[in-house]
C-alpha positions as CSV (number, residue, x, y, z in Angstrom):
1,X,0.0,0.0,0.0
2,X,1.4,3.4,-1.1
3,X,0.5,6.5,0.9
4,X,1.3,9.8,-0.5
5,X,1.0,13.1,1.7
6,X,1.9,16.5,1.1
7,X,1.9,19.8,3.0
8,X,1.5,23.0,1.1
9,X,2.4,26.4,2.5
10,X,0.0,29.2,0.7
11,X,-0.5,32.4,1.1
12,X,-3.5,34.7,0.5
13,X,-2.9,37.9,-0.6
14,X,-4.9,40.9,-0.2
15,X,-7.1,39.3,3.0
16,X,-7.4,41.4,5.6
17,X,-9.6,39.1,7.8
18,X,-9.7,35.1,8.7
19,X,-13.2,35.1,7.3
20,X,-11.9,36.0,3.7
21,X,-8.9,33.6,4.2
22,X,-11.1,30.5,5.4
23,X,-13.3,31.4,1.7
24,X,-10.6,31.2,0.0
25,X,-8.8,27.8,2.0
26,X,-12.5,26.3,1.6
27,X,-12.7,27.1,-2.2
28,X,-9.1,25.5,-2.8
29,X,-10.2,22.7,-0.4
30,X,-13.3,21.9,-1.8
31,X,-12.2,22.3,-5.6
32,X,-9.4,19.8,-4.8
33,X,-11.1,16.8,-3.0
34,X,-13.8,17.3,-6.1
35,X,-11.6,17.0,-8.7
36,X,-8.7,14.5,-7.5
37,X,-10.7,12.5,-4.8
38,X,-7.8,13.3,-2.3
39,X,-8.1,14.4,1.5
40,X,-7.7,17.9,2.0
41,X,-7.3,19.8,5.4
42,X,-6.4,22.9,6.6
43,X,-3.4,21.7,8.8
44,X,-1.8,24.9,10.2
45,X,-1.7,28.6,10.5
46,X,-5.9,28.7,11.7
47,X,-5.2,32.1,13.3
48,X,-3.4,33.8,10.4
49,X,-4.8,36.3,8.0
50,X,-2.7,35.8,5.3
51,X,-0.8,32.3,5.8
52,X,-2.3,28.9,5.8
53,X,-0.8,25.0,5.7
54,X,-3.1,22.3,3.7
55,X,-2.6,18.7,4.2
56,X,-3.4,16.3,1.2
57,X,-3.1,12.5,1.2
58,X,-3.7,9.8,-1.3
59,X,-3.5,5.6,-1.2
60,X,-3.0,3.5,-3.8
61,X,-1.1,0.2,-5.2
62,X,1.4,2.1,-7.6
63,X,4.2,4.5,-6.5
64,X,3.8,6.9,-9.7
65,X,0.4,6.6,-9.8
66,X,-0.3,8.2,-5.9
67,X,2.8,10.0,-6.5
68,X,1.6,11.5,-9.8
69,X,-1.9,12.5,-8.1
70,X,-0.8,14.4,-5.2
71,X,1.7,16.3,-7.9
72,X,-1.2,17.1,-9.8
73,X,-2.9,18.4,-7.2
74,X,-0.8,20.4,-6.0
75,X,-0.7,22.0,-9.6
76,X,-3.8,22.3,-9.6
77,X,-3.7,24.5,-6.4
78,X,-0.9,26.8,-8.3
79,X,-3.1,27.1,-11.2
80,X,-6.3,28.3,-9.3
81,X,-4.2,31.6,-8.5
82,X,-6.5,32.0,-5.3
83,X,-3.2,31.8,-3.7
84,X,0.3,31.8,-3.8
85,X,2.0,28.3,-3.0
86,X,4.8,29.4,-0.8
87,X,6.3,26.0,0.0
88,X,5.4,22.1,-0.4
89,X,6.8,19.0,1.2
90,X,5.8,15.8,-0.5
91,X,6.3,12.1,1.3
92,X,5.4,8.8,-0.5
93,X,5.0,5.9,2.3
94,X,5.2,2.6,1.2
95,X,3.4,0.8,3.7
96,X,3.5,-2.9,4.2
97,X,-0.2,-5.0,3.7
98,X,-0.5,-8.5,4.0
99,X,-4.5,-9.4,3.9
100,X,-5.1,-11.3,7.4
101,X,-6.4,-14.7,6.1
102,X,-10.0,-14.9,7.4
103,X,-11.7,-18.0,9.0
104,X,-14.8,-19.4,6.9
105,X,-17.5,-18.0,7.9
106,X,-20.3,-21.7,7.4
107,X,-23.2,-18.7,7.1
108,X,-21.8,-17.0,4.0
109,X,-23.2,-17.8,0.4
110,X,-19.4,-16.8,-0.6
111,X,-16.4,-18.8,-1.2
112,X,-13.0,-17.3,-1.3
């Protein structure tokens, strides 16, 4: 199992409160979890004007593939010029799955 996170440093210019921030974090947050199916969250900088830290994470089987979709998206967040990306920190995890082998279950319809 591959897990790709990122954290993405961006910056709003021109807002002068944290209600014109958050409309603008909740507009890039929205947009991105619609269009890449990725998890989005503000992660730091709650209290700031100007300054705000998203989290994104994807899973997958192939390291390019999760790797590739959490680049995109983060192009994507460049490319919406709500904000300016300031800095971005990308880690791929590859975790190790093994499927636990269940015990038959003399109810089920289902064979394995």
């Amino acid at each position: 199992m591959i897990v790709a996170v990122a954290v993405v440093e961006i910056r709003v210019h021109g807002s002068r409160s944290l209600k014109a921030k958050r409309g603008v974090v909740r507009s890039i947050t929205q947009r991105v979890r619609n269009r890449f199916n990725v998890s989005v969250a503000e992660v730091g900088g709650q209290q700031t004007w100007q300054r705000a830290e998203l989290g994104l994470s994807a899973v997958g089987e192939q390291r390019t593939h999760t790797r590739g979709l959490i680049e995109r998206a983060i192009e994507f967040i460049e490319e919406l010029h709500l904000a300016e990306v300031v800095a971005v920190d990308v880690e791929i995890l590859d975790l190790p799955y093994e499927p636990q082998q269940e015990a038959s279950d003399p109810g089920s319809d289902f064979e394995d």
